[in-house]
C-alpha positions in Angstrom: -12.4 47.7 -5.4 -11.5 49.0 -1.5 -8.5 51.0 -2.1 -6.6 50.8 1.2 -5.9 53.6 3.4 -2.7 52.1 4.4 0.1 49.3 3.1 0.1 46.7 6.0 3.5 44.6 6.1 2.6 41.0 5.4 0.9 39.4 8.2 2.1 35.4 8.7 -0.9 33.2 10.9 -0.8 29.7 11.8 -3.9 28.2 12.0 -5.3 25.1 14.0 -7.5 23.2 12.6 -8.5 19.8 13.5 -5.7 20.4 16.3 -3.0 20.3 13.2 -1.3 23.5 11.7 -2.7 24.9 8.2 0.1 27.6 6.9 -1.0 30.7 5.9 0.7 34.0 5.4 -1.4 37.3 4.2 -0.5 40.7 2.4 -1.9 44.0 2.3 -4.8 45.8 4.0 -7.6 43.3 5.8 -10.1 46.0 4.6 -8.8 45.8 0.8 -10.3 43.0 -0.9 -9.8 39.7 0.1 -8.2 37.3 -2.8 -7.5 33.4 -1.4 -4.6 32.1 -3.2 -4.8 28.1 -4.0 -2.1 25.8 -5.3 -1.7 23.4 -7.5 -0.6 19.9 -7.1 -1.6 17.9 -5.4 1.8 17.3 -3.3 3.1 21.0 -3.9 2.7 24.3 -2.5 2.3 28.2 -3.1 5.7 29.7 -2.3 6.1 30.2 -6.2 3.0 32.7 -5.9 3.6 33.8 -2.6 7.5 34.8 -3.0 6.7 36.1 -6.7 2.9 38.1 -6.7 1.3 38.5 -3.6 2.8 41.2 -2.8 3.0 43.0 -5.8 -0.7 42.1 -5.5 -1.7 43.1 -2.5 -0.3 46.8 -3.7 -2.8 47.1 -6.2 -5.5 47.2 -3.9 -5.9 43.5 -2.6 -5.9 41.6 0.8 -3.8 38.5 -0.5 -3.9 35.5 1.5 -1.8 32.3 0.7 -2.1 29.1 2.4 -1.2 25.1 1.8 -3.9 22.1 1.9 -3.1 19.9 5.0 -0.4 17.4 4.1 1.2 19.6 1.6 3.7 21.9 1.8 4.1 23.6 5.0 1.6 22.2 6.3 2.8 19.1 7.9 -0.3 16.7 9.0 0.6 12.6 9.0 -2.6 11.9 9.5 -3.9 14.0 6.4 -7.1 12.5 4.8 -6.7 13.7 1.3 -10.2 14.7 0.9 -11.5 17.3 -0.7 -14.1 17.9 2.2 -10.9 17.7 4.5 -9.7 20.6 2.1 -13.1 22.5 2.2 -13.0 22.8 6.2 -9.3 23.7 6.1 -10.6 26.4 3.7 -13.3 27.5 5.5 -11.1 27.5 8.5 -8.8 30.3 6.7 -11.9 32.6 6.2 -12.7 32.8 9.7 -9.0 33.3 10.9 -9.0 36.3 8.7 -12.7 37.4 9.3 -14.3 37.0 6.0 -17.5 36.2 5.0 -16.5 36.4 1.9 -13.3 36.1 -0.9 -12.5 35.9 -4.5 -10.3 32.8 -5.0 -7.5 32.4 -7.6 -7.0 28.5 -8.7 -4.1 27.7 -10.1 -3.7 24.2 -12.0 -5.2 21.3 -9.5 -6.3 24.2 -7.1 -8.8 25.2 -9.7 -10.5 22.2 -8.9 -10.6 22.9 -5.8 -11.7 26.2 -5.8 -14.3 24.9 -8.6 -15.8 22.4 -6.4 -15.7 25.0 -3.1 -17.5 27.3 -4.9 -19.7 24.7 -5.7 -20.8 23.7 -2.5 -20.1 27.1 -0.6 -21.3 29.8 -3.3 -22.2 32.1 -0.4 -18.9 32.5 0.4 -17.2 33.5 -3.1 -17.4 36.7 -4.8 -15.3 36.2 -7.7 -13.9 32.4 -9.0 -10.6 33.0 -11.3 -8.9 29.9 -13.1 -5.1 29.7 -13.6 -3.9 27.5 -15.8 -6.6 24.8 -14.6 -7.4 21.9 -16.7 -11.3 21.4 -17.9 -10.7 17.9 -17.9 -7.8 15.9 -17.1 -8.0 12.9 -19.1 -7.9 15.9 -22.0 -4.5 17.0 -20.1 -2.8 13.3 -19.9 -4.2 13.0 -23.9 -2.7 16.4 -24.7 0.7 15.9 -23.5 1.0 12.7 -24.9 0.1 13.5 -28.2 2.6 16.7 -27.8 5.5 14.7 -26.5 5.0 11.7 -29.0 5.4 14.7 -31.8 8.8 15.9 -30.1 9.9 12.7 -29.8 9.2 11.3 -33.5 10.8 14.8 -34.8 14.3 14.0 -32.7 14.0 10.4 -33.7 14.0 9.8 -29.9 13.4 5.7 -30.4 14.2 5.6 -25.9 11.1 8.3 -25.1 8.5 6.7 -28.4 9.3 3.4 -26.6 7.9 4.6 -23.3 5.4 6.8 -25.1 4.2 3.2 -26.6 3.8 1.8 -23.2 1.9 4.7 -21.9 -0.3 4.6 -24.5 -1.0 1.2 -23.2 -2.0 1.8 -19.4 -5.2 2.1 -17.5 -5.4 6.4 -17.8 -7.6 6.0 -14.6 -3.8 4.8 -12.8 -2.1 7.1 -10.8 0.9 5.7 -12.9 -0.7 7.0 -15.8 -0.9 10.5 -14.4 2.5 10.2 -13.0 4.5 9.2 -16.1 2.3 11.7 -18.0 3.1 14.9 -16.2 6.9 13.6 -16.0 6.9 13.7 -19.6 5.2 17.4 -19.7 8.2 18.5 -17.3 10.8 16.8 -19.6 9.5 18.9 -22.6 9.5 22.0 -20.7 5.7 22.2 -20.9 5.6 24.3 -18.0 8.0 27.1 -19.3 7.6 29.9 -22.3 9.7 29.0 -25.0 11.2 32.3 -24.8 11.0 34.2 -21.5 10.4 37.7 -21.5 12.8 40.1 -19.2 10.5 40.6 -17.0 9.9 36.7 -16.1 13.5 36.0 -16.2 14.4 38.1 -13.4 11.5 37.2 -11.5 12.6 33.7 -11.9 16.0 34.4 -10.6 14.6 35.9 -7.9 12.7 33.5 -7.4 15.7 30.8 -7.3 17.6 32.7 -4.5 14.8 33.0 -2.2 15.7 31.1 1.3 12.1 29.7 1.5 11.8 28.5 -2.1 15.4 27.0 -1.7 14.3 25.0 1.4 10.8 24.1 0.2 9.7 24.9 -3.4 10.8 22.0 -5.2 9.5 19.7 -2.6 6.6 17.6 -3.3 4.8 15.0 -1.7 3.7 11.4 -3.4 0.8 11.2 -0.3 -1.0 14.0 -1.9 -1.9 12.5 -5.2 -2.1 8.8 -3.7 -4.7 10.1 -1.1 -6.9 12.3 -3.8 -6.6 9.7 -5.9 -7.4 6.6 -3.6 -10.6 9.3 -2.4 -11.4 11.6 -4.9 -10.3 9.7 -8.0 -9.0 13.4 -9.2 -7.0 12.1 -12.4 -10.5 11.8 -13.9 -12.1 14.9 -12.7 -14.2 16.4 -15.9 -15.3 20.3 -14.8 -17.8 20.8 -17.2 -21.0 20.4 -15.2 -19.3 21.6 -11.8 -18.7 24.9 -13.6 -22.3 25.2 -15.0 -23.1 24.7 -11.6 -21.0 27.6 -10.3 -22.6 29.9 -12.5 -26.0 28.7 -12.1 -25.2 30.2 -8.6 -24.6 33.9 -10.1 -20.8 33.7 -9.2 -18.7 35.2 -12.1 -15.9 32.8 -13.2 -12.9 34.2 -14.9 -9.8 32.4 -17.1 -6.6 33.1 -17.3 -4.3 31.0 -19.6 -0.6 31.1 -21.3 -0.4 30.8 -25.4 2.5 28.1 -24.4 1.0 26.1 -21.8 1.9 22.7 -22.9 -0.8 21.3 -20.6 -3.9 21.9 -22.7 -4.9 21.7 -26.6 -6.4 24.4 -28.0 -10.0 22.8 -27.9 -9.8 22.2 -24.5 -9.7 25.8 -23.7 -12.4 26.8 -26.7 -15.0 24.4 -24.3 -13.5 26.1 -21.5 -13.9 29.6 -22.8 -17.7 28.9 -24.4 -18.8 28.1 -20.6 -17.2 31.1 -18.8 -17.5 33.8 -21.8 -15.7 35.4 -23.8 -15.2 38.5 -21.8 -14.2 36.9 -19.1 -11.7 35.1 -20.8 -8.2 35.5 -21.2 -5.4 33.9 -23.6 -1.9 35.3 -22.3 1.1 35.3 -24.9 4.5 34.6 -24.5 3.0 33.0 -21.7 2.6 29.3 -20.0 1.5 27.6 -16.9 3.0 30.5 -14.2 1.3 32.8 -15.7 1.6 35.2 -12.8 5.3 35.0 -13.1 5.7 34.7 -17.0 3.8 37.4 -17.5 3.1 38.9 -14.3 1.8 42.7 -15.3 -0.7 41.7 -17.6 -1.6 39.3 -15.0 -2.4 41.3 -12.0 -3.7 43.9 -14.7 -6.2 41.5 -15.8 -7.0 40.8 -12.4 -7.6 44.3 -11.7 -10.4 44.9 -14.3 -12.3 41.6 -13.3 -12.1 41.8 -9.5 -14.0 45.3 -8.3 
C-alpha cells in the first residue's frame, strides 16, 4: 500500500454526467490508494459510511471516494433509468473525475451486486473486489428472514405478525411486494443491528445520529430505485454465484466481510459464499451485523488493511 506523504482534507466533486449531477465527496491523499465506496439499496445512500469510516479510512493509507447511483440519494436525476449499465457509466464517470485507471471497490449489501457485476464487465479497472454484508442470492435473503421472523413471532405468540407471515408465504417472491414486506419484517426484528452493541459502535452511532447531513438525508429512501431495478434488472432475483466465478476467472481477488448477527443471511448461505472466495479471504465478524464498518469498525478497516496492499 502507497503510504501518503501528506493528509489531504476531504475533497467534495460534483460530477456531470449525462448533463445530471452524480455526488461524490473523496478523502485522503489522490496518490494513496484509491478504494470506491458503493451503497446499498437500492433507494438509499452512503452518508452512513461516509460520516462514519472514510475518514478514519483514508488515514490508514487510502484515497476514499464515496459517491450515490443517479436517482438515489444526493444525486437527484427524474429522469434516472435504473439500469445497471446507467450505473456502470456513472461509475466509470467517477474514475475519470478522480484520474484512475484503476480502484479497489467496497460493496456493501445491494452495492455488492453492483460492484460484482462492474467487475464483471470492467475487470481492467478493479484491483481488489470486497463484499460487505452482500447477499449471494436474494431469494436465500427474503427465505432467510422469513424463516427468522416466523421463529420470533411463534416464540412471542405474535398471532398479528404469523398472520402476515402466512400471507407472505403466499406471494409471487419474484414481486417487488415480496421483497418489500420482506425487508420490512427484517427492520422490525432489528435484523440490521448487533444484539448487543459494543462501546465503540454505540458512540459511533450517536455520532452518527447528530450529524447535520445524516439528519437531513440518511433515513431517506427512494421507492423509484427498487421499482426501476426491478422493472429492468429484475434484482430481487439476482443469484451471484456464476457472476463471481466469473470475477475470479479474471484474476481479480475477491474478499468478504460479514457480521456473526446479520439477520440477512443463514449460515449456509455464507458457507457457499465463503467456498467461492476462499477461506483466507474470508472474514466472519463477531458481535457484529449488517454495518459492519460501524459495528465493528477497527477490526474492519484492520481487515481491510491486510487484504488491500
Amino acid at each position: 500500500m502507497k503510504k501518503p506523504i501528506i493528509l489531504l482534507a476531504f475533497i467534495l466533486i460534483t460530477i456531470t454526467a449525462n448533463s445530471q449531477t452524480i455526488y461524490s465527496k473523496a478523502f485522503g491523499n489522490p496518490n494513496s490508494e484509491p478504494i470506491i465506496y458503493l451503497h446499498g439499496g437500492p433507494g438509499y445512500n452512503s452518508i452512513g459510511f461516509e460520516v462514519t469510516t472514510a475518514q478514519k479510512l483514508s488515514e490508514n493509507g487510502f484515497f476514499v471516494i464515496v459517491y450515490e447511483r443517479r436517482g438515489e440519494g444526493r444525486s437527484h436525476d427524474q429522469n434516472a433509468k435504473f439500469t445497471f449499465q446507467e450505473t456502470f457509466d456513472d461509475l466509470n464517470s467517477i474514475y475519470k473525475k478522480f484520474n484512475l485507471k484503476e480502484a479497489s471497490l467496497i460493496g456493501h449489501s445491494f452495492g455488492g451486486i453492483v460492484g460484482t457485476l462492474y467487475a464483471e464487465k470492467y475487470p481492467n479497472k478493479i484491483k481488489f473486489l470486497v463484499l460487505v454484508a452482500a447477499p449471494l442470492s436474494i431469494q436465500e435473503t427474503f427465505s432467510t428472514i422469513i424463516k427468522t421472523s416466523k421463529r420470533i413471532y411463534e416464540k412471542n405468540k405474535d398471532s398479528i405478525n404469523l398472520k402476515y407471515i402466512g400471507m407472505l408465504e403466499k406471494m409471487n417472491k419474484n414481486s417487488l411486494e415480496y421483497s418489500s414486506y420482506s425487508f420490512g419484517h427484517a427492520i422490525q426484528n432489528g435484523f440490521y443491528m448487533p444484539k448487543a452493541p459494543s462501546e465503540e459502535a454505540i458512540a459511533i452511532y450517536t455520532k452518527l445520529k447528530s450529524d447535520i447531513s445524516f439528519r437531513s438525508n440518511g433515513t431517506k429512501t427512494t421507492f423509484e430505485a427498487p421499482k426501476g431495478f426491478w422493472e429492468n434488472e429484475n434484482y430481487t432475483s439476482i443469484d451471484l454465484t456464476q457472476h463471481l466465478k466469473n470475477v475470479l476467472k479474471k484474476k481479480i481477488q475477491i474478499f468478504g466481510v460479514y457480521g456473526t448477527e446479520d439477520g440477512l443471511y443463514s449460515e449456509e448461505q455464507l458457507i457457499k459464499l465463503k467456498k467461492i472466495v476462499g477461506i483466507n479471504n474470508f472474514k466472519y465478524i463477531k458481535n457484529c451485523s449488517h454495518n459492519v464498518f460501524i459495528d465493528q469498525q477497527n477490526q474492519f478497516i484492520n481487515t481491510l488493511k491486510t487484504w488491500i496492499k
